[in-house]
PDB file of N, H, CA, C and O in Angstrom:
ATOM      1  N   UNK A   1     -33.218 -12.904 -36.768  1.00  0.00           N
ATOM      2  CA  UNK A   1     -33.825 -13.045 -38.070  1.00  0.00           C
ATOM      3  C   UNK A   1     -34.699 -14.291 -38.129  1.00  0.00           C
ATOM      4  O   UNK A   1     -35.865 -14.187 -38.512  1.00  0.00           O
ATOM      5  N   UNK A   2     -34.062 -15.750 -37.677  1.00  0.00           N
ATOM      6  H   UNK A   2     -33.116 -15.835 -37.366  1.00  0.00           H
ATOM      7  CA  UNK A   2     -35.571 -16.608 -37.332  1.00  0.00           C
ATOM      8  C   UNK A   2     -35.928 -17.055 -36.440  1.00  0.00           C
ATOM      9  O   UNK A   2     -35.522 -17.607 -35.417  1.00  0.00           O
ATOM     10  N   UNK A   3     -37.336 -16.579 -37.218  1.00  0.00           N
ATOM     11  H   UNK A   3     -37.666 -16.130 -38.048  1.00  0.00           H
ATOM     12  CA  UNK A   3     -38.400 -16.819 -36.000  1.00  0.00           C
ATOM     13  C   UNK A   3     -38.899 -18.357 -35.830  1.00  0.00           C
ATOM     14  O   UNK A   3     -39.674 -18.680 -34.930  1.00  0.00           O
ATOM     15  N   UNK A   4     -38.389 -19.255 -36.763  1.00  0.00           N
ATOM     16  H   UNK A   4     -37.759 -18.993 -37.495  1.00  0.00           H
ATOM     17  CA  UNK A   4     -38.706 -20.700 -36.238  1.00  0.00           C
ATOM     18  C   UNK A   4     -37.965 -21.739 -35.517  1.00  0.00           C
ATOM     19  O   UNK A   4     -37.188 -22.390 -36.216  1.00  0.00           O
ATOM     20  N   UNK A   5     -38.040 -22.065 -34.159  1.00  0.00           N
ATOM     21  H   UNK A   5     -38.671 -21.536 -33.591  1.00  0.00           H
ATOM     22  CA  UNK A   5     -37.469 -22.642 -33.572  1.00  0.00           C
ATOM     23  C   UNK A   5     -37.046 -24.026 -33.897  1.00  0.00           C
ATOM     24  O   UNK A   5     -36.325 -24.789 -33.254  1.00  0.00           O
ATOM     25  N   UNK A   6     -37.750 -24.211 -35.226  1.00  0.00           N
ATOM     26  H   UNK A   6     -38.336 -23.591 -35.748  1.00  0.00           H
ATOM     27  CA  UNK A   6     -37.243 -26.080 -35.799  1.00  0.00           C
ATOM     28  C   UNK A   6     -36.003 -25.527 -36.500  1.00  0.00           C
ATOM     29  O   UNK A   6     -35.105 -26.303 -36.826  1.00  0.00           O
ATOM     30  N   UNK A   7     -35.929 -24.399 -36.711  1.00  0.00           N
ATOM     31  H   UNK A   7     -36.658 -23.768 -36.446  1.00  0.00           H
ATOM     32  CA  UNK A   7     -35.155 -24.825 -37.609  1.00  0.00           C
ATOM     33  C   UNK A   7     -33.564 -23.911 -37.408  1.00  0.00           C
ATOM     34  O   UNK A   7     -33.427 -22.766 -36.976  1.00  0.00           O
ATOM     35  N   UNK A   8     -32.670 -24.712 -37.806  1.00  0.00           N
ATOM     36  H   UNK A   8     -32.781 -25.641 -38.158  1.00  0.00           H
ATOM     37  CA  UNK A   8     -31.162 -23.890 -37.157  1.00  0.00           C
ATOM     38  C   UNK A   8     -30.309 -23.677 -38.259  1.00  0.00           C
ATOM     39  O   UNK A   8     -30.246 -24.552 -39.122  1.00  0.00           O
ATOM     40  N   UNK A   9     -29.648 -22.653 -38.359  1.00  0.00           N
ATOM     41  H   UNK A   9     -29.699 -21.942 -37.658  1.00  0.00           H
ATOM     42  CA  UNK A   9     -28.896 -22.174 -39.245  1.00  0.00           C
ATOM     43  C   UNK A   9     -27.211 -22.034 -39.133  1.00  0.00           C
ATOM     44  O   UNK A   9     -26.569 -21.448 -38.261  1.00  0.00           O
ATOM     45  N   UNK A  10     -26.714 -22.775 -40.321  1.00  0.00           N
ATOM     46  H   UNK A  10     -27.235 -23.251 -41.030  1.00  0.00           H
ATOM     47  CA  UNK A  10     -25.004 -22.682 -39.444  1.00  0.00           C
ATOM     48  C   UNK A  10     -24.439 -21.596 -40.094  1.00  0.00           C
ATOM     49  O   UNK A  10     -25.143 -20.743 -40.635  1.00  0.00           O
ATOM     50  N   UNK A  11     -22.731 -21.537 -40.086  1.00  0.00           N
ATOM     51  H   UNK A  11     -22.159 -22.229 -39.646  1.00  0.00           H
ATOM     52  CA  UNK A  11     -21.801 -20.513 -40.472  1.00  0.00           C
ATOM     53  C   UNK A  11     -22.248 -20.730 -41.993  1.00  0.00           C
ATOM     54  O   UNK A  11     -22.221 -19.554 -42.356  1.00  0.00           O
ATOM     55  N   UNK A  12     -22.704 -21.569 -43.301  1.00  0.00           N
ATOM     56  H   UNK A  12     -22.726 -22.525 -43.006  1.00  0.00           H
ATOM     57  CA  UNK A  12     -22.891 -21.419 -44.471  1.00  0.00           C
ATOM     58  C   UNK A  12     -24.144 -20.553 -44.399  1.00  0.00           C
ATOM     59  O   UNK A  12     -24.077 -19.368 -44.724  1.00  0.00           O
ATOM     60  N   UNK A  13     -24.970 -20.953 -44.098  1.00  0.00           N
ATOM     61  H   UNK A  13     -25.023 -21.916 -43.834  1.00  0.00           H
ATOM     62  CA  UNK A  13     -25.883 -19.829 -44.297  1.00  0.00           C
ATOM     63  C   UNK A  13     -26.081 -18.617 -43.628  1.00  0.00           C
ATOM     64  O   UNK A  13     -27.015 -17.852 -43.870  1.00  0.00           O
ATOM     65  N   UNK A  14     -25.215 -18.435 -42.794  1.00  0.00           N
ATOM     66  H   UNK A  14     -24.457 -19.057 -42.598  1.00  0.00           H
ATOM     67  CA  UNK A  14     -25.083 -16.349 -42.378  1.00  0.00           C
ATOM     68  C   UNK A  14     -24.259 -16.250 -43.540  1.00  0.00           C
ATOM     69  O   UNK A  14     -24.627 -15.328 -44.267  1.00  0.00           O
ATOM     70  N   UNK A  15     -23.053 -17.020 -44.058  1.00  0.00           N
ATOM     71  H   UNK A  15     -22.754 -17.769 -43.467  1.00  0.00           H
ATOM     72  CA  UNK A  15     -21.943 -16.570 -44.793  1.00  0.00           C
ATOM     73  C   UNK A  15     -22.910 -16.120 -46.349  1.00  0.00           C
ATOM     74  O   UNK A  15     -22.650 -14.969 -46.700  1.00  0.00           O
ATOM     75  N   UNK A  16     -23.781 -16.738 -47.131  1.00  0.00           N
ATOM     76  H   UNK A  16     -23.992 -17.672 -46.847  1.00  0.00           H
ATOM     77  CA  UNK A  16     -24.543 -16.538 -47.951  1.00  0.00           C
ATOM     78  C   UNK A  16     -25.358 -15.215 -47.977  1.00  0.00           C
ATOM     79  O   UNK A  16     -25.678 -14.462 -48.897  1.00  0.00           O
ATOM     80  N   UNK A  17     -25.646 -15.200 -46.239  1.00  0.00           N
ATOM     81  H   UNK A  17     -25.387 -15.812 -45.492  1.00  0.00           H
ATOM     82  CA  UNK A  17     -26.813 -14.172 -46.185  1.00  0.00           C
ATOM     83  C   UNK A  17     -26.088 -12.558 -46.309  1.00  0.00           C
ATOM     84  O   UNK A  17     -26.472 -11.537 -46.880  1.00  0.00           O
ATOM     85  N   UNK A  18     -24.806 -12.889 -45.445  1.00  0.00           N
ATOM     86  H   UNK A  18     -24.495 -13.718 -44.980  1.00  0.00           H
ATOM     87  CA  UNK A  18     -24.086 -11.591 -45.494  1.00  0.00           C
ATOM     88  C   UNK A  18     -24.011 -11.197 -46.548  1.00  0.00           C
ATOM     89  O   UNK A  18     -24.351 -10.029 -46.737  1.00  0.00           O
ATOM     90  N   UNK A  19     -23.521 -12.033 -47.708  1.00  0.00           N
ATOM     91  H   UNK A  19     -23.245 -12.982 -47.554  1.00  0.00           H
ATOM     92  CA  UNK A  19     -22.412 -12.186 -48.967  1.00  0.00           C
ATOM     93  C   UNK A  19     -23.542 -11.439 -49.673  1.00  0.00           C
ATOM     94  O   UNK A  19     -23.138 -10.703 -50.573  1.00  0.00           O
ATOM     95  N   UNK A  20     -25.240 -11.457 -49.422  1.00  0.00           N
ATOM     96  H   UNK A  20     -25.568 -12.054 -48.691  1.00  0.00           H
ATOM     97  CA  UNK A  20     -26.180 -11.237 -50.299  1.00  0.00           C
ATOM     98  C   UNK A  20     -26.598  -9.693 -50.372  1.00  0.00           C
ATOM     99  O   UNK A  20     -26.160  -8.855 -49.584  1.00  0.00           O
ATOM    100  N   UNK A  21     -27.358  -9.456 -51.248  1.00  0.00           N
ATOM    101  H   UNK A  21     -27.714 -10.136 -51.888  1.00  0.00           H
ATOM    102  CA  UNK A  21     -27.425  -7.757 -50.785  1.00  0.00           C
ATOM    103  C   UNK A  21     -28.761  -7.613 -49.603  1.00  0.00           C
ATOM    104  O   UNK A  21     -29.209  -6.506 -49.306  1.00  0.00           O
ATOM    105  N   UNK A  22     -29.265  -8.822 -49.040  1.00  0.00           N
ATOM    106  H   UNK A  22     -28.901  -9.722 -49.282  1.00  0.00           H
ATOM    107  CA  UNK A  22     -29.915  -8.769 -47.817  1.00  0.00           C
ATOM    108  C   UNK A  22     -29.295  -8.187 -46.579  1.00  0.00           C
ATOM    109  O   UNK A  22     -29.867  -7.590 -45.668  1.00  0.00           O
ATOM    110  N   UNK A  23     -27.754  -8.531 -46.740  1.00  0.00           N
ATOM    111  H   UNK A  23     -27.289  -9.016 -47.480  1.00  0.00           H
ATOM    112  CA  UNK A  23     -26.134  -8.311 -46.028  1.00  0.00           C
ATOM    113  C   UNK A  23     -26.558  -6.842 -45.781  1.00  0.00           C
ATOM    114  O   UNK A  23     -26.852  -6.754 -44.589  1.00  0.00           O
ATOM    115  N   UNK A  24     -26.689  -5.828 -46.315  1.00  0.00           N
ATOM    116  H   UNK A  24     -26.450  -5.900 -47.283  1.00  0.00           H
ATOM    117  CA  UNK A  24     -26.978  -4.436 -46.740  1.00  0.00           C
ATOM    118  C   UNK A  24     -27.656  -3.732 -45.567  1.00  0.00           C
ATOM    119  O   UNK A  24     -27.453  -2.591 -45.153  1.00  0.00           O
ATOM    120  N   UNK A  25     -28.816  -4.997 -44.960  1.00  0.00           N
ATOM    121  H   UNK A  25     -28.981  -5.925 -45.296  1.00  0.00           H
ATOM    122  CA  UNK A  25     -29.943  -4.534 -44.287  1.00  0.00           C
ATOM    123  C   UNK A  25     -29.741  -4.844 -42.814  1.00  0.00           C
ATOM    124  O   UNK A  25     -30.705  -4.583 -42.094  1.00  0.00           O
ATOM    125  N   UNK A  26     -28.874  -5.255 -42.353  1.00  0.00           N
ATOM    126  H   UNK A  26     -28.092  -5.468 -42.938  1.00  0.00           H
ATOM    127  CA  UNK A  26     -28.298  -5.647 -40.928  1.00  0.00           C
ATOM    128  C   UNK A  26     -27.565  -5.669 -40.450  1.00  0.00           C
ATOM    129  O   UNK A  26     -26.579  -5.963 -41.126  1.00  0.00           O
ATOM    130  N   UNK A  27     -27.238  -5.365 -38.669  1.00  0.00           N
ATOM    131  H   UNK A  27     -28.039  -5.126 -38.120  1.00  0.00           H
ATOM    132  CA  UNK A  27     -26.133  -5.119 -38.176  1.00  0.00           C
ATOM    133  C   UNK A  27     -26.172  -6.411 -36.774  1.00  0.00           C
ATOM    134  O   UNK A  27     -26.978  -7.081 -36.127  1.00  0.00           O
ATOM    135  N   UNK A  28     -24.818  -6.172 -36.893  1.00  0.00           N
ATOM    136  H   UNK A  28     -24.164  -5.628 -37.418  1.00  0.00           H
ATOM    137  CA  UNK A  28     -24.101  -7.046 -35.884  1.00  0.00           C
ATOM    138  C   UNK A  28     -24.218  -6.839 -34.116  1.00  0.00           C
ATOM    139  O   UNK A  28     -23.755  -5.796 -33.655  1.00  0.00           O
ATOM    140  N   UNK A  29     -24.770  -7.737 -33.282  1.00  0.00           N
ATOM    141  H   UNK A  29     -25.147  -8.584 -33.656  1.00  0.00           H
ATOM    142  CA  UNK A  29     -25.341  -7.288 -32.398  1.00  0.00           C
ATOM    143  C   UNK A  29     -24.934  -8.384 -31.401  1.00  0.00           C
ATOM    144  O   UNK A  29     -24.385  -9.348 -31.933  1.00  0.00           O
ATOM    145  N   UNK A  30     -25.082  -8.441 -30.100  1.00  0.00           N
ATOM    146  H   UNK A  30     -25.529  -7.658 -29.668  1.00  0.00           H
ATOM    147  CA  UNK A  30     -24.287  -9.470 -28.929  1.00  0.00           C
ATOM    148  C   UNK A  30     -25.644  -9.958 -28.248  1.00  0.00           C
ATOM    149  O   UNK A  30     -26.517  -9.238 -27.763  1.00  0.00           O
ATOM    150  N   UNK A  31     -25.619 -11.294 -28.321  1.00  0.00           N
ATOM    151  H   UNK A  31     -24.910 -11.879 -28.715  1.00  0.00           H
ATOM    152  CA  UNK A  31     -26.762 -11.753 -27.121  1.00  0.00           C
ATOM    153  C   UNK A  31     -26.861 -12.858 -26.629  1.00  0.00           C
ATOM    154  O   UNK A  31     -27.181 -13.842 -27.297  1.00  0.00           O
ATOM    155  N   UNK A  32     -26.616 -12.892 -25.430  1.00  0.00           N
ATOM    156  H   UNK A  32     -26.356 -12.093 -24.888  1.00  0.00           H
ATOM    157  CA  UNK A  32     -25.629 -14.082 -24.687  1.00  0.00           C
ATOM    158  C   UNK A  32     -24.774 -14.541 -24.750  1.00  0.00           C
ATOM    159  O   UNK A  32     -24.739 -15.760 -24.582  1.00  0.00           O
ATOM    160  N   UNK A  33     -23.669 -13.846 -25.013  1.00  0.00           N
ATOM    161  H   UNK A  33     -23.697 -12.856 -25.149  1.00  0.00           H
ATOM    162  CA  UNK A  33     -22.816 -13.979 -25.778  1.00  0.00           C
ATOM    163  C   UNK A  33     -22.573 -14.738 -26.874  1.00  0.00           C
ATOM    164  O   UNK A  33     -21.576 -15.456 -26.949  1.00  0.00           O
ATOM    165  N   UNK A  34     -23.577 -14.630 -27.932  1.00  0.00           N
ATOM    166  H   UNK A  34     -24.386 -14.046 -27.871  1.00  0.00           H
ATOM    167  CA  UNK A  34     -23.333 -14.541 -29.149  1.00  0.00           C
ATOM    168  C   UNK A  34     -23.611 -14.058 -30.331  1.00  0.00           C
ATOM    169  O   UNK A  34     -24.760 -13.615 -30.339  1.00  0.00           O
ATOM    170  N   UNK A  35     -22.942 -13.916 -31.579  1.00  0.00           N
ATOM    171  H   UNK A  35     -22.009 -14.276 -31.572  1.00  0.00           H
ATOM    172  CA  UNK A  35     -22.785 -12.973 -32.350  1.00  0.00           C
ATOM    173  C   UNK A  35     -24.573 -13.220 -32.899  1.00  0.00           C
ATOM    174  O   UNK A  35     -25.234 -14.231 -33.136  1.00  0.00           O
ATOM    175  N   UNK A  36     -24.838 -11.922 -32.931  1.00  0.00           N
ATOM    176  H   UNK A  36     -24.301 -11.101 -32.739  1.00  0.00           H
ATOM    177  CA  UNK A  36     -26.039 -12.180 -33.868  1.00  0.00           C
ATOM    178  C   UNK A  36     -26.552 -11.389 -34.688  1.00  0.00           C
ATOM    179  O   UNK A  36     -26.640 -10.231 -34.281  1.00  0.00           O
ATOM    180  N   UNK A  37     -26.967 -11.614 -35.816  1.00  0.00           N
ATOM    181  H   UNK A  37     -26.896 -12.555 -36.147  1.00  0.00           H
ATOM    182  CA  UNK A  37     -27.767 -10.297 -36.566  1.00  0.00           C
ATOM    183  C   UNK A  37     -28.499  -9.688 -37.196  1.00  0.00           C
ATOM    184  O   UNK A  37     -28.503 -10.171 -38.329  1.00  0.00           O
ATOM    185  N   UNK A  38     -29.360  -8.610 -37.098  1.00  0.00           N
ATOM    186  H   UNK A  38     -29.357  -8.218 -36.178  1.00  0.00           H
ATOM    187  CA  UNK A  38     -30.435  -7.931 -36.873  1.00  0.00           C
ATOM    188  C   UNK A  38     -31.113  -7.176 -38.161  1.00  0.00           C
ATOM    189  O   UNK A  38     -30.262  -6.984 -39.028  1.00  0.00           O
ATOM    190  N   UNK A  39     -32.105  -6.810 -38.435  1.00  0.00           N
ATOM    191  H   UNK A  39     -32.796  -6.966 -37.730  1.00  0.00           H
ATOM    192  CA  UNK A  39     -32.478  -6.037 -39.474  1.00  0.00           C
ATOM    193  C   UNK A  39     -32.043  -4.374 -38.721  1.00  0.00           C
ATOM    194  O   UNK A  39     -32.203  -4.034 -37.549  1.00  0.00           O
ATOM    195  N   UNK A  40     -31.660  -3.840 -39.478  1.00  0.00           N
ATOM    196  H   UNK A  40     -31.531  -4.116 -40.431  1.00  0.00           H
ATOM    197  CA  UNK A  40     -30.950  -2.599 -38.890  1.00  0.00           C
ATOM    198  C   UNK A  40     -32.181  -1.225 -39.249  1.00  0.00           C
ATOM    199  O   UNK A  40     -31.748  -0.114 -39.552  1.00  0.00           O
ATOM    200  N   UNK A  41     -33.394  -1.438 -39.180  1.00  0.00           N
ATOM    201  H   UNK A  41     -33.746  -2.341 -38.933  1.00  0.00           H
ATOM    202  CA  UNK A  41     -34.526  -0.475 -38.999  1.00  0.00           C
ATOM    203  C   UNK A  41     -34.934  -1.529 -37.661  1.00  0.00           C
ATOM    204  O   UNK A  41     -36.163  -1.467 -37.688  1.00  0.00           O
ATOM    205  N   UNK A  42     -34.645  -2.267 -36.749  1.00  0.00           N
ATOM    206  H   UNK A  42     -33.647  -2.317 -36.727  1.00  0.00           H
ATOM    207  CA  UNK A  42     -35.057  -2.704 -35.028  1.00  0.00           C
ATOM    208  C   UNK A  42     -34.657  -1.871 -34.826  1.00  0.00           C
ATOM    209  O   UNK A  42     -35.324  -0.879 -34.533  1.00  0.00           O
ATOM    210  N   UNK A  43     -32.976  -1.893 -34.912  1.00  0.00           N
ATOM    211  H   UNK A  43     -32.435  -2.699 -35.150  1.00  0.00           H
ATOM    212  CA  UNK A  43     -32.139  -0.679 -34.223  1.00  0.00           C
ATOM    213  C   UNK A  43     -32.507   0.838 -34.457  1.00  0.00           C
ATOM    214  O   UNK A  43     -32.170   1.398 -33.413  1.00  0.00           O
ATOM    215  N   UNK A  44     -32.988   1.688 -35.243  1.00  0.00           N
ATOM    216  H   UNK A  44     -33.262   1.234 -36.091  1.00  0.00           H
ATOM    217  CA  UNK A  44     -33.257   2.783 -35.953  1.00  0.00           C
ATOM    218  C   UNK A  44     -34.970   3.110 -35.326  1.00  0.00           C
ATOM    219  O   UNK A  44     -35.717   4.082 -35.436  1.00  0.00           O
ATOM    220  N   UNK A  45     -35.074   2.030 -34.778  1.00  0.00           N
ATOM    221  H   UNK A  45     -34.467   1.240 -34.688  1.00  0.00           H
ATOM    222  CA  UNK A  45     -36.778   2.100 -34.359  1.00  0.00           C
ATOM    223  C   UNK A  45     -36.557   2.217 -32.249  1.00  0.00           C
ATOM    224  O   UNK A  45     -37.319   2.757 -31.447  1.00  0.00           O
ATOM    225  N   UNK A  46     -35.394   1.562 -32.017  1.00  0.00           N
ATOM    226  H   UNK A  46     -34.775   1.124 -32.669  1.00  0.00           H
ATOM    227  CA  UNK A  46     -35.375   1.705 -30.746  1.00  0.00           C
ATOM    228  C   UNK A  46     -34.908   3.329 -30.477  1.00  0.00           C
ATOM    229  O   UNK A  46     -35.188   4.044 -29.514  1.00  0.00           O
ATOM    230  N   UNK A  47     -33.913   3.709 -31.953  1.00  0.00           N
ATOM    231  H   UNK A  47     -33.686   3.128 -32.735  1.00  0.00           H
ATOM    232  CA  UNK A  47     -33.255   4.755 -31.641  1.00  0.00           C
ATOM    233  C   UNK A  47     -34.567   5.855 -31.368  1.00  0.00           C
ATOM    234  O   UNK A  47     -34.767   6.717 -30.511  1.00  0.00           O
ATOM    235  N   UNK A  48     -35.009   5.574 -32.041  1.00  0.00           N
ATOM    236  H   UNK A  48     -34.846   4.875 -32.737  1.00  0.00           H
ATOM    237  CA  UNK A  48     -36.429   6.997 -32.347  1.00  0.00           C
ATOM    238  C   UNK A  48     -36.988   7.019 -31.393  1.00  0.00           C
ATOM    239  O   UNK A  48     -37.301   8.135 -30.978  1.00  0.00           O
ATOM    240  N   UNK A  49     -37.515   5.409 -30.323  1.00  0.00           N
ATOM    241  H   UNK A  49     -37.262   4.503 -30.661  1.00  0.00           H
ATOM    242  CA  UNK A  49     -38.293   5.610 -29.374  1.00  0.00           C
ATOM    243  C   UNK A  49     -37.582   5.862 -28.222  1.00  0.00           C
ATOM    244  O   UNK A  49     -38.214   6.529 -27.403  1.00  0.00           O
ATOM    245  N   UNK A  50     -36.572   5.569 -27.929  1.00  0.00           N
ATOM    246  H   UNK A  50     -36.059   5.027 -28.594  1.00  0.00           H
ATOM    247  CA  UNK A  50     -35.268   5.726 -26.505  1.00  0.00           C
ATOM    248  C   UNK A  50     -34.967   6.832 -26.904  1.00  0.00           C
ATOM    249  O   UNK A  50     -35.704   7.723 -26.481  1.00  0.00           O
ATOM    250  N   UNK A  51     -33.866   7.253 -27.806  1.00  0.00           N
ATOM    251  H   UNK A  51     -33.267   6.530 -28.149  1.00  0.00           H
ATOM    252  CA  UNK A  51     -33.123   8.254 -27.945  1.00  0.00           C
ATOM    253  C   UNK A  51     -33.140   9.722 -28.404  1.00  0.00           C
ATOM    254  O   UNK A  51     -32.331  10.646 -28.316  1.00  0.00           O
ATOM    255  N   UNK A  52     -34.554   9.564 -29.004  1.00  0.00           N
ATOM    256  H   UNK A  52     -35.212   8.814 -29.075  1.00  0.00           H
ATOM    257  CA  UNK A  52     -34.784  10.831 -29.484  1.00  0.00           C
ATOM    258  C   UNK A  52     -34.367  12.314 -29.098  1.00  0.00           C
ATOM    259  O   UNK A  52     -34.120  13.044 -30.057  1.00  0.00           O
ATOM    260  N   UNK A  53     -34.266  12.810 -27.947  1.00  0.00           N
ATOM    261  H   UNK A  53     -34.467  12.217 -27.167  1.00  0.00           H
ATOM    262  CA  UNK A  53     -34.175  13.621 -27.461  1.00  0.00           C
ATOM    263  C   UNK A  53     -32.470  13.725 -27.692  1.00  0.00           C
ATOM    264  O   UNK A  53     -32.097  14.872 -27.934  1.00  0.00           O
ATOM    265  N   UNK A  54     -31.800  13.079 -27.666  1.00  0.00           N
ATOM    266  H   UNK A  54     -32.103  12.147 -27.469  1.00  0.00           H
ATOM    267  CA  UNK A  54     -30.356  12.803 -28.074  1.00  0.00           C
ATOM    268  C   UNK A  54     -30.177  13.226 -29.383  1.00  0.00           C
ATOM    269  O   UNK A  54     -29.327  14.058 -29.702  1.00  0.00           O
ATOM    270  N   UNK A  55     -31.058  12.607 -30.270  1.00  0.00           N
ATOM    271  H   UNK A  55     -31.749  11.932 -30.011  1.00  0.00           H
ATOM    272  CA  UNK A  55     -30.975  13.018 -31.586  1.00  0.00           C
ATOM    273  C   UNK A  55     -31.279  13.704 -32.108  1.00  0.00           C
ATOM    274  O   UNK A  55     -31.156  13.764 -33.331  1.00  0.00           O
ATOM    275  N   UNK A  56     -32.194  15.108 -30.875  1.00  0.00           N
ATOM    276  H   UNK A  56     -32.294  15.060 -29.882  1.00  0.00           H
ATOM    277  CA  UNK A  56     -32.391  16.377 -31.700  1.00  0.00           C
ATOM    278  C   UNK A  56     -31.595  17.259 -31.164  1.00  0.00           C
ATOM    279  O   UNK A  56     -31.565  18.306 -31.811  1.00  0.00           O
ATOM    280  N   UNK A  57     -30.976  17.243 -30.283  1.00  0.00           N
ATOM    281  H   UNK A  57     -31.000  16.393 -29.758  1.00  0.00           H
ATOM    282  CA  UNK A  57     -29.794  17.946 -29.397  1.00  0.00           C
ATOM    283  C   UNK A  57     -28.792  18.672 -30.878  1.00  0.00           C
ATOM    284  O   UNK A  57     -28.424  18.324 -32.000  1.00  0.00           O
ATOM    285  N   UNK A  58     -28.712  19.716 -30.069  1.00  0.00           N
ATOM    286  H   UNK A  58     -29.010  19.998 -29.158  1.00  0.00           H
ATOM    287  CA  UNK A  58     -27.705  20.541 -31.190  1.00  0.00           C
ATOM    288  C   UNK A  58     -26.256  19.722 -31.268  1.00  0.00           C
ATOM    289  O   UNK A  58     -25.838  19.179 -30.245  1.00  0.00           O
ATOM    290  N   UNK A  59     -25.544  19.652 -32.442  1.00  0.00           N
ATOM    291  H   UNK A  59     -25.884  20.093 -33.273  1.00  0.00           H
ATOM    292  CA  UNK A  59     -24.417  19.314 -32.256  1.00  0.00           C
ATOM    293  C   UNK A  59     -23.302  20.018 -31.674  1.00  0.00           C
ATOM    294  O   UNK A  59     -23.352  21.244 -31.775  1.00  0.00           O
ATOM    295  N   UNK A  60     -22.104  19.414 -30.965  1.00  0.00           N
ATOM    296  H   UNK A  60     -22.063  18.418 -30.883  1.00  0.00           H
ATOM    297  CA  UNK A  60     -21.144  20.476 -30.003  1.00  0.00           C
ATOM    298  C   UNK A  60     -20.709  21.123 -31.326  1.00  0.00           C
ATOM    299  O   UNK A  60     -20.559  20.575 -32.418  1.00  0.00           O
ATOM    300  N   UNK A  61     -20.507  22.668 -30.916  1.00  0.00           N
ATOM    301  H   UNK A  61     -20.629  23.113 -30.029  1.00  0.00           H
ATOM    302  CA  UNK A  61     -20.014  23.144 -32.185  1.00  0.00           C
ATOM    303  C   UNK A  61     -17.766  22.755 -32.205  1.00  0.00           C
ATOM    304  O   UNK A  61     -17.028  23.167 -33.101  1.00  0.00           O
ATOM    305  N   UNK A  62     -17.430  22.165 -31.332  1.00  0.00           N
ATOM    306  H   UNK A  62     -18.028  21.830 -30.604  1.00  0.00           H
ATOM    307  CA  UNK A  62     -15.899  21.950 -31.291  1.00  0.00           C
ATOM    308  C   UNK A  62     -16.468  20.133 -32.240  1.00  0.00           C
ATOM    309  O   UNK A  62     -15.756  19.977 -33.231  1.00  0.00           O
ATOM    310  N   UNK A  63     -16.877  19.669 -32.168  1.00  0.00           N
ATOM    311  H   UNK A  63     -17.456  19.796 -31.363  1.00  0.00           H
ATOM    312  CA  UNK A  63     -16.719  18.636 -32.999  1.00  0.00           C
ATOM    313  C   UNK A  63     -16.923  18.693 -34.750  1.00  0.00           C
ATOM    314  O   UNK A  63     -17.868  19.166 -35.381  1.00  0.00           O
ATOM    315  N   UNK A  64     -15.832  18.116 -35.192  1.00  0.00           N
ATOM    316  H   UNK A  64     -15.065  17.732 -34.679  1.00  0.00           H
ATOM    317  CA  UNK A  64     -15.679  18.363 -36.926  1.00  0.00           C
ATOM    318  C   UNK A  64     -17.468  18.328 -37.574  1.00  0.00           C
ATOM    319  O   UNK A  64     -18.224  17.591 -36.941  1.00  0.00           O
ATOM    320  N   UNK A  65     -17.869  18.847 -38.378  1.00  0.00           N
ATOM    321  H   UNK A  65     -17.255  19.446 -38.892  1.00  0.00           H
ATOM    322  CA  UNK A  65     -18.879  18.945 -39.105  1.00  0.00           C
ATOM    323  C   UNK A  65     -19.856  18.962 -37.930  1.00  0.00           C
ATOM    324  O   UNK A  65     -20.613  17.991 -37.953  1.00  0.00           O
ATOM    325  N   UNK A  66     -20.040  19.785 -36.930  1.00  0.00           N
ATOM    326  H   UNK A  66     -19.425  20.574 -36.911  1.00  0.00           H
ATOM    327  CA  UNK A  66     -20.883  20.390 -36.255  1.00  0.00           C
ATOM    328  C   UNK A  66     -20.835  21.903 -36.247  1.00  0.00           C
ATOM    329  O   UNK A  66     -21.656  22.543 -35.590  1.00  0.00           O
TER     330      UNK A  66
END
């Protein structure tokens, strides 16, 4: 989420950001090992361009609501 390298953010301000309805718009993600997190249309945008073909696949019909 920032893009400015002056500036660093501690546990009060993720705790604010989560707590906010910004919280709503992002998911929890690992990188270098550490916790970090993301606007959750990155993820939804990698899905479309990687996975697509996954995501038009019929569903198994033995799995519930397939």
């Amino acid at each position: 989420m920032a893009d400015d390298p002056a500036r660093t953010y501690g546990d009060a301000d993720i705790a604010w950001l989560l707590g906010s309805r910004l919280g709503g718009y992002l998911i929890t993600d690992q990188e270098d090992g550490t916790t970090v997190y993301r606007l959750f249309h990155d993820a939804l945008r990698m899905a479309l361009r990687e996975q697509w073909r996954d995501l038009l696949a019929r569903p198994d019909p033995g799995m519930a609501g397939g």
